[in-house]
ZAKE-117994 format. One line per field, with one value per residue (C-alpha): residue number from 1; x negated, y, z negated; residue in three letters. Coordinates in Angstrom, 2 decimals. Example, Ala and Ser with C-alpha at 12.3 -4.5 7.8 and 13.67 -1.06 7.14 Angstrom:
# ZAKE-117994
resi = [1, 2] .
x = [-12.30, -13.67] .
y = [-4.50, -1.06] .
z = [-7.80, -7.14] .
resn = [ALA, SER] .
//
This chain:
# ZAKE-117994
resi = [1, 2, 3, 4, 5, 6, 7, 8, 9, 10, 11, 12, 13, 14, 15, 16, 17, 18, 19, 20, 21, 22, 23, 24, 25, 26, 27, 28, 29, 30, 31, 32, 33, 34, 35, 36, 37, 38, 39, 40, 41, 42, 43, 44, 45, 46, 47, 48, 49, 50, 51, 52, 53, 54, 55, 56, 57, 58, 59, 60, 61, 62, 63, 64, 65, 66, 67, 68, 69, 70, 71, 72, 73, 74, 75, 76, 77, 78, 79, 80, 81, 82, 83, 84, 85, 86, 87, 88, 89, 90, 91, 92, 93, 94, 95, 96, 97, 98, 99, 100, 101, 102, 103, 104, 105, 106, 107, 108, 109, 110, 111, 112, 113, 114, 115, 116, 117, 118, 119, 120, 121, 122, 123, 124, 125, 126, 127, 128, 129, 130, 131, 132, 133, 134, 135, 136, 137, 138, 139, 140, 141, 142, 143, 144, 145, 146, 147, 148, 149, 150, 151, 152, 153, 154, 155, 156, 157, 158, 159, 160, 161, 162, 163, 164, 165, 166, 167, 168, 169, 170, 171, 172, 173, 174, 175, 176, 177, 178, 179, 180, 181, 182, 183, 184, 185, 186, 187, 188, 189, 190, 191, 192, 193, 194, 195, 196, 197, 198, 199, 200, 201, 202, 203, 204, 205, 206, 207, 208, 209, 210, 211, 212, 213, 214, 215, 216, 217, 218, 219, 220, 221, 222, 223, 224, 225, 226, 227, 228, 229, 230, 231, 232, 233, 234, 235, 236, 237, 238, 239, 240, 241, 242, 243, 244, 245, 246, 247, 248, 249, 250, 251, 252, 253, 254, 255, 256, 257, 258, 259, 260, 261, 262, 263, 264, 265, 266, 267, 268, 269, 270, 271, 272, 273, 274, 275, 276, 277, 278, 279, 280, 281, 282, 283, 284, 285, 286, 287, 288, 289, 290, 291, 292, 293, 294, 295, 296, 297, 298, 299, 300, 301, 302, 303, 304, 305, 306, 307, 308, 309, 310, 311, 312, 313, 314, 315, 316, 317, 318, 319, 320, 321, 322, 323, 324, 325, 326, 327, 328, 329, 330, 331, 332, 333, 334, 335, 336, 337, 338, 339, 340, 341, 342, 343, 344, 345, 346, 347, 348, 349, 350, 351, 352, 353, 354, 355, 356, 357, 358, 359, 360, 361, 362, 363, 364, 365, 366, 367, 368, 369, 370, 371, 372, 373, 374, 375, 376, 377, 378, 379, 380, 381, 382, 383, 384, 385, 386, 387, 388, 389, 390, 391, 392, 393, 394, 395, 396, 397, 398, 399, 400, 401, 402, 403, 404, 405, 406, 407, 408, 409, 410, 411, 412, 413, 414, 415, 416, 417, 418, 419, 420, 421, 422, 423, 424, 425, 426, 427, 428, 429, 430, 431, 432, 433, 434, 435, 436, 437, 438, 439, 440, 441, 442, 443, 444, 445, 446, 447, 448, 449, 450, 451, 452, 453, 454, 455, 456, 457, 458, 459, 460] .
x = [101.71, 97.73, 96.40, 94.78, 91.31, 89.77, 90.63, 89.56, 86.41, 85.74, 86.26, 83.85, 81.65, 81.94, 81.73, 80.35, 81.96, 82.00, 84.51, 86.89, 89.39, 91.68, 92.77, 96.27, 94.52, 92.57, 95.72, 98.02, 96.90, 97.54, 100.77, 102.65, 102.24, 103.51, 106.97, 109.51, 110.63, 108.70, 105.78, 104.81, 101.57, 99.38, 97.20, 93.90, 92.51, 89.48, 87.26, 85.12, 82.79, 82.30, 84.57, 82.40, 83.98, 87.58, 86.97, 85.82, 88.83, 91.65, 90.13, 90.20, 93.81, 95.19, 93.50, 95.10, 98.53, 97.75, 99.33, 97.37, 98.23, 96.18, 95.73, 93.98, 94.57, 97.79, 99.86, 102.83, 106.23, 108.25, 106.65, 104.21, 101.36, 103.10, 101.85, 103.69, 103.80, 100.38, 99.04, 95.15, 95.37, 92.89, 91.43, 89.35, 88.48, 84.73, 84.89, 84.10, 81.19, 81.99, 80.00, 80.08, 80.74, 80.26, 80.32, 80.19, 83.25, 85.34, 85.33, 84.83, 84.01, 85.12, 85.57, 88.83, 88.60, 87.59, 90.27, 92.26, 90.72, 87.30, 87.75, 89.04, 86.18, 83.30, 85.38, 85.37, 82.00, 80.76, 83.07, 86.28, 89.65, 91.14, 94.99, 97.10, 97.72, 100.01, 100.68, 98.83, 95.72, 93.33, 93.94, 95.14, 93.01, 92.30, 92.89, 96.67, 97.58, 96.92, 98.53, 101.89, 101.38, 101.19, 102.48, 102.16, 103.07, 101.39, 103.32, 105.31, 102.26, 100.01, 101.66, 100.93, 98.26, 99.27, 98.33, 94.28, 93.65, 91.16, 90.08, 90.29, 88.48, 90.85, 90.37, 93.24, 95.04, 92.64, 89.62, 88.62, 87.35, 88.45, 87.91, 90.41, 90.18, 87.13, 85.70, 87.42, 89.72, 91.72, 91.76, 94.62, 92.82, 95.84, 98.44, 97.25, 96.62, 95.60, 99.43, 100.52, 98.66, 99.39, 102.46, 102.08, 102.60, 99.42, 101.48, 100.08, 95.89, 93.71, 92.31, 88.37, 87.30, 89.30, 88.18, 89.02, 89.97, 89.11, 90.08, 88.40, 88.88, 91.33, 90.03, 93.01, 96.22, 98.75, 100.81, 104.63, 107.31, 111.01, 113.75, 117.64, 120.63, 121.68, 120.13, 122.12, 120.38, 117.47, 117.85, 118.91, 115.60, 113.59, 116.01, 115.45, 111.69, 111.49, 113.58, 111.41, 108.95, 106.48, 105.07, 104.06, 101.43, 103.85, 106.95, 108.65, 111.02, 112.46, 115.99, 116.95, 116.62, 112.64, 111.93, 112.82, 110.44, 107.80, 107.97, 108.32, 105.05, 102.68, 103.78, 103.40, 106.11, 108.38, 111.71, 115.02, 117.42, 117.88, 118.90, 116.31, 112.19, 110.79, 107.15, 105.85, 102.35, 100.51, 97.06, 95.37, 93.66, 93.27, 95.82, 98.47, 98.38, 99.07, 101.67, 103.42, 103.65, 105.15, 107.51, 108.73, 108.98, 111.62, 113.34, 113.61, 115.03, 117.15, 118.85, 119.38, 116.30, 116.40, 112.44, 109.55, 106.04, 103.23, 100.56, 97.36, 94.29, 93.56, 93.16, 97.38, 98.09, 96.53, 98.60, 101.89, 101.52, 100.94, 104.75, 105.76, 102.32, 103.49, 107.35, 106.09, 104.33, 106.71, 109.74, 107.92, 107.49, 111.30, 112.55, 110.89, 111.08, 111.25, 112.44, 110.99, 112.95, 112.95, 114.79, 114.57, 117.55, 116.83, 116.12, 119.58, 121.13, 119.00, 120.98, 123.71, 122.49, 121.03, 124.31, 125.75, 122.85, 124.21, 127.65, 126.07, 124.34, 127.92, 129.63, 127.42, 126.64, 122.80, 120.04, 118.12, 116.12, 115.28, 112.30, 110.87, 109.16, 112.51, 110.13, 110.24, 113.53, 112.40, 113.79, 112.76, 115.78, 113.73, 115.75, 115.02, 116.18, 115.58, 115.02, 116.09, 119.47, 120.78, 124.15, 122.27, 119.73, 122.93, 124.56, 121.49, 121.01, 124.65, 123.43, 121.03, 123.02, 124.98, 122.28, 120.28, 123.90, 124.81, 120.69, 121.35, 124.97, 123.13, 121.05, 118.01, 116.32, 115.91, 112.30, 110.31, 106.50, 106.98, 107.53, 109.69, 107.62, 110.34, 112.41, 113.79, 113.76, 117.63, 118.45, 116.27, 118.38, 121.00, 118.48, 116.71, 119.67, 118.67, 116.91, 113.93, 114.51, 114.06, 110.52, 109.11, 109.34, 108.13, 105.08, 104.32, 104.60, 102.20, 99.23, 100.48, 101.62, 101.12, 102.36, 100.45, 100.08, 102.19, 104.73, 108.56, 107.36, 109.50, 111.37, 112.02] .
y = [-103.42, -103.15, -106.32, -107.68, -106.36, -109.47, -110.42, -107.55, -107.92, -111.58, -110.48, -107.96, -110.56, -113.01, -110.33, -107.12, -103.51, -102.60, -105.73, -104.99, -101.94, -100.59, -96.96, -96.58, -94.01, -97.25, -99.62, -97.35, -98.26, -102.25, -101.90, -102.86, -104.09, -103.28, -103.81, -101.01, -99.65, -102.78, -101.42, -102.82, -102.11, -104.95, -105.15, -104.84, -105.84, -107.95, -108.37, -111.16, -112.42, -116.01, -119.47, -119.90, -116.29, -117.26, -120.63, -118.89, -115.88, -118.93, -120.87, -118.02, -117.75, -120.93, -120.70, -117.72, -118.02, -114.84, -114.61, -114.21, -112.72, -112.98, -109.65, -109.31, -105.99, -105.90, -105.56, -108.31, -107.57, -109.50, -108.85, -111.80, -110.00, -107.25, -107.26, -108.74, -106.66, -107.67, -109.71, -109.96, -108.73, -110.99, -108.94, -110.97, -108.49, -108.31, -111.77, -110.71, -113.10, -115.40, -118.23, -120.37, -120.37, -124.21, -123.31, -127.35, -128.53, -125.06, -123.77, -120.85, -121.06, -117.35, -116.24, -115.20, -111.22, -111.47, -109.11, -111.06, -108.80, -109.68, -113.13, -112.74, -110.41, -112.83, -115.91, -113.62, -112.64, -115.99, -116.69, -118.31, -117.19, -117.25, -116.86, -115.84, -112.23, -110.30, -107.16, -106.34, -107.82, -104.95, -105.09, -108.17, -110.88, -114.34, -115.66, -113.67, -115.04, -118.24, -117.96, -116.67, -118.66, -115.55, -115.48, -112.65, -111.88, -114.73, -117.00, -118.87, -120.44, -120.36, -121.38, -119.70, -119.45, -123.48, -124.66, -123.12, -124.16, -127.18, -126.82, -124.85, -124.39, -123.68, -123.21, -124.72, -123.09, -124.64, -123.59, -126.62, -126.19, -128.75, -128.80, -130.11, -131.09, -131.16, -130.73, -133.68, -133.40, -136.82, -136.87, -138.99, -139.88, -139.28, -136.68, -133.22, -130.97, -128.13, -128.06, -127.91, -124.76, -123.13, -120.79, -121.35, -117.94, -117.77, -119.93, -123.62, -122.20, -119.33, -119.86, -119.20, -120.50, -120.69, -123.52, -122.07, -124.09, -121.86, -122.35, -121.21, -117.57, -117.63, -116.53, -114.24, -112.44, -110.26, -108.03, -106.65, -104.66, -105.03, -102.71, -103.86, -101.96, -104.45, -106.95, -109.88, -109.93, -109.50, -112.53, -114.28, -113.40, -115.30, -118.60, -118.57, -118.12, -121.28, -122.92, -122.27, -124.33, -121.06, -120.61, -117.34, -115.77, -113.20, -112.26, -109.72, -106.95, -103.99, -102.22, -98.61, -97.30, -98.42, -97.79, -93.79, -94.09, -95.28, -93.05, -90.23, -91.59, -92.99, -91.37, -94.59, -93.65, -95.84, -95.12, -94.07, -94.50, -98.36, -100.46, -103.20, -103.31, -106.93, -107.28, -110.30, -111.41, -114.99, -115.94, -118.81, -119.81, -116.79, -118.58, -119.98, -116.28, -114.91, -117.40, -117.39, -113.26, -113.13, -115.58, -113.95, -110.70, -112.46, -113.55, -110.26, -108.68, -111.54, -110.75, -106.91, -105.67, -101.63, -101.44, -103.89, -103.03, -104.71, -103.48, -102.98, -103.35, -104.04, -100.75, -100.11, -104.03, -102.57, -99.28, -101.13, -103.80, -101.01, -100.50, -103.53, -103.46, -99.88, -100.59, -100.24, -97.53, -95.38, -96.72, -96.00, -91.79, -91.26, -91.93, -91.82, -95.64, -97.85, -101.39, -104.39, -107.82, -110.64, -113.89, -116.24, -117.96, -120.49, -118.92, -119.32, -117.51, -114.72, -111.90, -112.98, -112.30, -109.16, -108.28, -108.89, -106.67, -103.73, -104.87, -104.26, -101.29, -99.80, -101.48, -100.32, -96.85, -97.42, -96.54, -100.04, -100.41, -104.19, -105.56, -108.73, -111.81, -112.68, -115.75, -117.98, -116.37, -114.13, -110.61, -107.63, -105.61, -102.19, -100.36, -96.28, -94.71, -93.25, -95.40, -92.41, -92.59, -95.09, -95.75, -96.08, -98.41, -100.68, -100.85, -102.34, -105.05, -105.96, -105.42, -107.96, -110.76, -110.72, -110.94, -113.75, -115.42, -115.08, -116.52, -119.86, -120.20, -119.81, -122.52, -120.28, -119.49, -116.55, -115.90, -116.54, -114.84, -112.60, -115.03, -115.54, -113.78, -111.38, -110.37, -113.22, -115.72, -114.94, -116.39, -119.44, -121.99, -121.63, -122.01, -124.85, -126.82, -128.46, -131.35, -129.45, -127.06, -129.49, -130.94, -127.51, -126.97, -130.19, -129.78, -126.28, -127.74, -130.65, -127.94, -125.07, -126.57, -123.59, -121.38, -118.35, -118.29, -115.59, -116.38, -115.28, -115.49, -117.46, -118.97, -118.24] .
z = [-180.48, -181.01, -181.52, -185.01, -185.71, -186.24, -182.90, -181.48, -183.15, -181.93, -178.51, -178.37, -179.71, -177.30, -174.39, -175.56, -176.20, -172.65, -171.48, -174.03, -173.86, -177.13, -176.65, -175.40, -172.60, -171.23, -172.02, -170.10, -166.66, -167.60, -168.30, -165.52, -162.10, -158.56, -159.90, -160.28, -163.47, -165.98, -168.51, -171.46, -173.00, -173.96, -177.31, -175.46, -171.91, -171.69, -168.38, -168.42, -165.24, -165.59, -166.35, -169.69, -170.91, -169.58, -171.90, -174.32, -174.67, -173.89, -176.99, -178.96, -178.26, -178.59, -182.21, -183.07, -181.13, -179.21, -176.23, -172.56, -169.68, -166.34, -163.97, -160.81, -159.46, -160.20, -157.18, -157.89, -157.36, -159.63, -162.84, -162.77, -164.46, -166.75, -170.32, -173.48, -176.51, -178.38, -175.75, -174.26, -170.35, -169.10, -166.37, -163.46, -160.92, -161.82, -160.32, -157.18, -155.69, -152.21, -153.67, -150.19, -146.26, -145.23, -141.59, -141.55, -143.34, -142.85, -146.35, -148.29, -152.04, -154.12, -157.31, -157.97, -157.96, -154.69, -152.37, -149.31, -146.83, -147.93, -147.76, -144.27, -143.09, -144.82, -142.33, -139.05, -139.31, -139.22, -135.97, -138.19, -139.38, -142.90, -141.52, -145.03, -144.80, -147.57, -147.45, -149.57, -148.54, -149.00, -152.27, -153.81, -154.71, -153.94, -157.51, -157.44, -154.03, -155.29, -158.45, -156.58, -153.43, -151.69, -147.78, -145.25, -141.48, -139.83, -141.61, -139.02, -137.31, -140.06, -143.05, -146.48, -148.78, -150.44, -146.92, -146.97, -150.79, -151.19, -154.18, -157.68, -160.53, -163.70, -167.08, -169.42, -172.37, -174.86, -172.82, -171.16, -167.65, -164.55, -160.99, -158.96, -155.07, -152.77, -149.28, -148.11, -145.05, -146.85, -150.14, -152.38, -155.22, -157.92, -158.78, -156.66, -159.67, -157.47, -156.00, -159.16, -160.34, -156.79, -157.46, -160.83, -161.96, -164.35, -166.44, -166.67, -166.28, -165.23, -161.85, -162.06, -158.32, -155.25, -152.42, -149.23, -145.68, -142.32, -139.10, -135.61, -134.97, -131.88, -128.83, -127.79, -129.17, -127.53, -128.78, -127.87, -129.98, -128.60, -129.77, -129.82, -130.17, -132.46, -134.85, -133.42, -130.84, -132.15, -133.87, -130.86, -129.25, -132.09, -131.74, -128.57, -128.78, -130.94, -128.96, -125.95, -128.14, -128.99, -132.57, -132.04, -134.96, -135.89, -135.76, -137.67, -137.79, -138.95, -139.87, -138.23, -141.87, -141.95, -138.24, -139.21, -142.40, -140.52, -137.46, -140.12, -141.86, -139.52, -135.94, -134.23, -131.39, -132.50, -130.61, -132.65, -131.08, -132.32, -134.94, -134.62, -133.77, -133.50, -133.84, -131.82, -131.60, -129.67, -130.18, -128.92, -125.47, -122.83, -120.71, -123.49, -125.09, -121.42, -120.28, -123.95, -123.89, -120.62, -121.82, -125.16, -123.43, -120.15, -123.22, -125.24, -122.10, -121.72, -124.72, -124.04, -125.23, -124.78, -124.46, -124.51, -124.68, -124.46, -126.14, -123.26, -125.84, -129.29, -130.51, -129.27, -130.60, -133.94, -133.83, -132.93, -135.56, -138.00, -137.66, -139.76, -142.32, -143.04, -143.64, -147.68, -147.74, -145.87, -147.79, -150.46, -149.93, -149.37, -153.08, -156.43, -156.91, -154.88, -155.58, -153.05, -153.05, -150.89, -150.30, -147.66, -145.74, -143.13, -139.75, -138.21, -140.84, -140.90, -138.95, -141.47, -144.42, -142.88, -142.12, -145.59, -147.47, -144.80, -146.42, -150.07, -149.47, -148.49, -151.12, -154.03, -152.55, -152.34, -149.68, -148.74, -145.94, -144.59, -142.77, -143.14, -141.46, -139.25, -137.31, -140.84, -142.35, -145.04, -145.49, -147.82, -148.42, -150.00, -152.16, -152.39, -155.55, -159.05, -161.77, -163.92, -162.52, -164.94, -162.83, -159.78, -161.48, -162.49, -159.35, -157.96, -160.47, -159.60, -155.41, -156.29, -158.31, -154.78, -152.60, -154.66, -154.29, -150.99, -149.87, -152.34, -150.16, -146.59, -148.17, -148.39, -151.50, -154.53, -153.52, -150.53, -151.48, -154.52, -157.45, -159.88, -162.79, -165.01, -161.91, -161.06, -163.58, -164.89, -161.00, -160.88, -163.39, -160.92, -157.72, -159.03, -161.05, -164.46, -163.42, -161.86, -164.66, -167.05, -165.41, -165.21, -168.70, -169.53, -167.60, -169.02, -172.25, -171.42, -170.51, -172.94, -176.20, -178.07, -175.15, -174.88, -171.11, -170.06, -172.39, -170.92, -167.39, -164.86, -167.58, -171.41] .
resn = [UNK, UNK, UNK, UNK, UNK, UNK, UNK, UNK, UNK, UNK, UNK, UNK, UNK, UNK, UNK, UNK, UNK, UNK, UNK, UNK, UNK, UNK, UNK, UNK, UNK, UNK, UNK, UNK, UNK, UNK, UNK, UNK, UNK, UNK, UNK, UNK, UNK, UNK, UNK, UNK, UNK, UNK, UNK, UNK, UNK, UNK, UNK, UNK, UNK, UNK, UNK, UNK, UNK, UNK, UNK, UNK, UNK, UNK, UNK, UNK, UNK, UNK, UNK, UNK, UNK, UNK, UNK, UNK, UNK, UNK, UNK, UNK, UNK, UNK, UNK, UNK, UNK, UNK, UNK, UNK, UNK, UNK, UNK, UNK, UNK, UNK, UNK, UNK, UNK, UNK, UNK, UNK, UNK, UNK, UNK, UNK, UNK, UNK, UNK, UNK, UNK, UNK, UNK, UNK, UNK, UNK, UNK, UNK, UNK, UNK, UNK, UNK, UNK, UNK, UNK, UNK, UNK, UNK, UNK, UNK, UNK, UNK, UNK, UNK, UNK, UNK, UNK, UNK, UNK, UNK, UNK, UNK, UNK, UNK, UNK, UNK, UNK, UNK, UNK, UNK, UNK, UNK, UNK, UNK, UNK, UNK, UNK, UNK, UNK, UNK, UNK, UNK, UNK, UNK, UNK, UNK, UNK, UNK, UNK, UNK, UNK, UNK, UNK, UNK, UNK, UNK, UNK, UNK, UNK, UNK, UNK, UNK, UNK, UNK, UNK, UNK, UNK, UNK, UNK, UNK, UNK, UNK, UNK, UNK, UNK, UNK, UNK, UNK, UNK, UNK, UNK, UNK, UNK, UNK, UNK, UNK, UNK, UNK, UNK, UNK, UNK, UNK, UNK, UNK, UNK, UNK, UNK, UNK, UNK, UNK, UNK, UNK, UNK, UNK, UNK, UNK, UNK, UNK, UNK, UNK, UNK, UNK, UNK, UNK, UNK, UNK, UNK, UNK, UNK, UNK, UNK, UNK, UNK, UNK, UNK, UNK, UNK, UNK, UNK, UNK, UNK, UNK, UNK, UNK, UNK, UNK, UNK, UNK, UNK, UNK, UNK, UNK, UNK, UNK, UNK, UNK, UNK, UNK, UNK, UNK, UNK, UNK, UNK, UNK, UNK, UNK, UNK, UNK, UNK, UNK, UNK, UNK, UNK, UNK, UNK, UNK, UNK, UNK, UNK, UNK, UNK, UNK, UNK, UNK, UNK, UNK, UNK, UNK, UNK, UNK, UNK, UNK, UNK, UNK, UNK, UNK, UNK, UNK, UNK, UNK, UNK, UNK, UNK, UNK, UNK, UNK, UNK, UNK, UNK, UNK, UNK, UNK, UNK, UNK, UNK, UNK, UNK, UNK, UNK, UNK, UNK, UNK, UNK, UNK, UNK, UNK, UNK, UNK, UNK, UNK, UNK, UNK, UNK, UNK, UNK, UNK, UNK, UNK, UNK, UNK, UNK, UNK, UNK, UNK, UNK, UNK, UNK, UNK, UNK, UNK, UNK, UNK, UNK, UNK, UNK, UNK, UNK, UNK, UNK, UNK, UNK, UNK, UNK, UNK, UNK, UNK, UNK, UNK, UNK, UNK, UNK, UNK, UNK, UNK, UNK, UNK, UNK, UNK, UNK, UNK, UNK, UNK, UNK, UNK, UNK, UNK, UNK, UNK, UNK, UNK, UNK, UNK, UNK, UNK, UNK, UNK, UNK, UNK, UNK, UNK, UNK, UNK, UNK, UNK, UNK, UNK, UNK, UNK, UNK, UNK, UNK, UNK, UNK, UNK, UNK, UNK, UNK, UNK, UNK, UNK, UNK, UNK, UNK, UNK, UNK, UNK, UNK, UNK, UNK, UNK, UNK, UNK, UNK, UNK, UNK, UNK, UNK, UNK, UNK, UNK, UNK, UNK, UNK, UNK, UNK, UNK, UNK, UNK, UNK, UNK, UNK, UNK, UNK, UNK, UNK, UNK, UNK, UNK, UNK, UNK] .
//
């Protein structure tokens, strides 16, 4: 639905011709995201490169009830950033400075266009370690991750991207700008706005500065892939890791289905002959990394590991650990759409519930393959289909009303990185009960009165 002229017109006012788009060639590409079978065309998509021009396009807004939705580049997977009809797409990816490193106090001040990878190059080239890493992290940006709490492989010993933010700068529906945390290590001075706009979903602000914690690069990491001729134990392996009392960095694993697609993709030498590949990885001191690898791979092979092997230098650490960052990407090529989900179930329950999604997959006559982060619970069952195929397309909604289930029974939960966004937000009532329902939209009414922040995201 193109978007009233007089709008239109204001906006290319306030930024210029060049930062405002209106042909349905240039709207095309902003009207959808990284998830399957959504598009919606907005009414136009503005880019704007400072706070002052964010202010200045949310005022506008709120004065004329037009909707807004926030887009970094556009790589979510539950809908989060797909257009509403006659919307403004308000695109930050020309916000692409790294403001600060404070090699004192640990931090790193960026704009919010900034990518993931760039933000963790900028920290290791000054000797420190930003540890967040989605999979998408060449191309996502800082201001997204944020906005979705975004996790990643190294989330078992590193925590997610909630656990590195300091500090934001946000700019609120009527185009008032705040800053909210500091520098400080301590800091309880009043409610913690910035958790509350952290895996907010672009729904309660728009995120205009991101205040960054580092850490000290670790000094070592090893590397190992174990393969299983079942998932059990697998799974066993990983309890019995923790139990051994070692966080290790990563720790990750893939189905038979996905070990084929990647072997078929990326030629990595992946054995095939199993049904499960788990990715482990230590960093730390020389000595804890060496004593900690040795130990995770006695107790791979105490749990009938077919193969372990240790990867002998970081070039073959980097070419084994390609085996899980590629599970997408090589899902991806076997079917014309693919569909990736996640839920999380606590640890324990983890070869369960992959277990049950095998059960699905039979049940409902569909091709999934599963890999996930098996050290902190959360699994990506990938279905591989046609979106065309309208009785396919239905006996995967129905797959996945039994798999949000049966994660909420195990005690886990609908959504462990990707959001809620449009995907998801049919399951959440029932995953967060009415009382929390009931605070959420009272908040998002407090900030967003008039609601046009990405109106019918996460809920209605």
């Amino acid at each position: 639905m193109p978007l009233n002229a007089a709008i239109v017109s204001e906006l290319r006012s306030l930024l210029g011709d060049a930062q405002v788009l209106t042909s349905a060639e240039d709207l095309a590409a902003y009207s959808f995201d990284g998830t399957a079978a959504l598009i919606q065309s907005p009414g136009c998509v503005v880019f704007v490169n400072s706070a002052q021009q964010v202010a200045a396009v949310l005022a506008l807004a709120t004065r004329t009830g037009t909707p807004v939705v926030t887009r970094g580049s556009g790589t979510g997977l539950s809908g989060g950033s797909l257009p509403v009809a006659g919307c403004i797409v308000l695109c930050l990816v020309r916000m692409t400075r790294i403001l600060e490193i404070d090699q004192a106090n640990l931090t790193l001040l960026a704009e919010p266009g900034v990518t993931t990878l760039q933000i963790a190059d900028a920290a290791a080239a000054v000797g420190l370690f930003y540890p967040p890493d989605p999979g998408s992290m060449k191309i996502s940006t800082i201001g997204g991750n944020v906005a979705e709490n975004s996790g990643g492989l190294r989330g078992l010993k590193y925590g997610i991207t909630r656990n590195y933010v300091m500090g934001l700068e946000v700019v609120l529906p009527n185009g008032e700008i705040l800053f909210t945390g500091n520098k400080c290590v301590k800091d309880v001075a009043g409610y913690s706005l910035k958790d509350l706009f952290i895996g907010s979903e672009g729904t309660l602000g728009v995120i205009t500065q991101v205040l960054l914690k580092l850490i000290p690069k670790p000094a070592a990491k090893k590397t190992l892939v174990a393969t299983y001729s079942r998932m059990d134990a697998a799974a066993q392996t990983v309890s019995d890791i923790i139990a051994a009392k070692i966080i290790p960095c990563t720790l990750e694993f893939l189905d038979r289905t996905t070990i084929h697609c990647v072997e078929d993709y990326a030629k990595i030498g992946l054995p095939l002959d199993c049904e499960a590949l788990l990715l482990m990885e230590t960093d730390g001191h020389p000595a804890q990394v060496a004593e900690e690898a040795a130990q995770m791979e006695a107790i791979a092979r105490a749990n009938g590991s077919m193969e372990v092997r240790v990867a002998k230098d970081e070039a073959e650490a980097n070419r084994l650990a390609s085996a899980r960052r590629s599970a997408f990407s090589a899902l991806a090529r076997v079917a014309p759409t693919t569909i990736l989900e996640d839920a999380t179930v606590p640890r324990s329950e983890l070869a369960r519930m992959v277990r049950f999604v095998e059960e699905i997959a039979k049940k409902y006559e569909l091709r999934i393959g599963t890999f996930g982060h098996m050290g902190d619970g959360n699994l990506h069952p990938t279905f591989l289909t046609d979106e065309r195929n309208t009785a396919e397309m239905h006996r995967i909604e129905q797959a996945f009303h039994e798999i949000f289930d049966e994660a909420i029974r195990l005690g886990g939960t609908i959504t462990g990185e990707h959001g809620v966004g449009v995907a998801k937000k049919g399951f959440l009532p029932k995953f967060m009960g009415d009382a929390q329902m009931r605070v959420m939209r009272e908040l998002r009414k407090a900030l967003d009165p008039h609601g046009i922040l990405n109106p019918g995201k996460m809920f209605d």
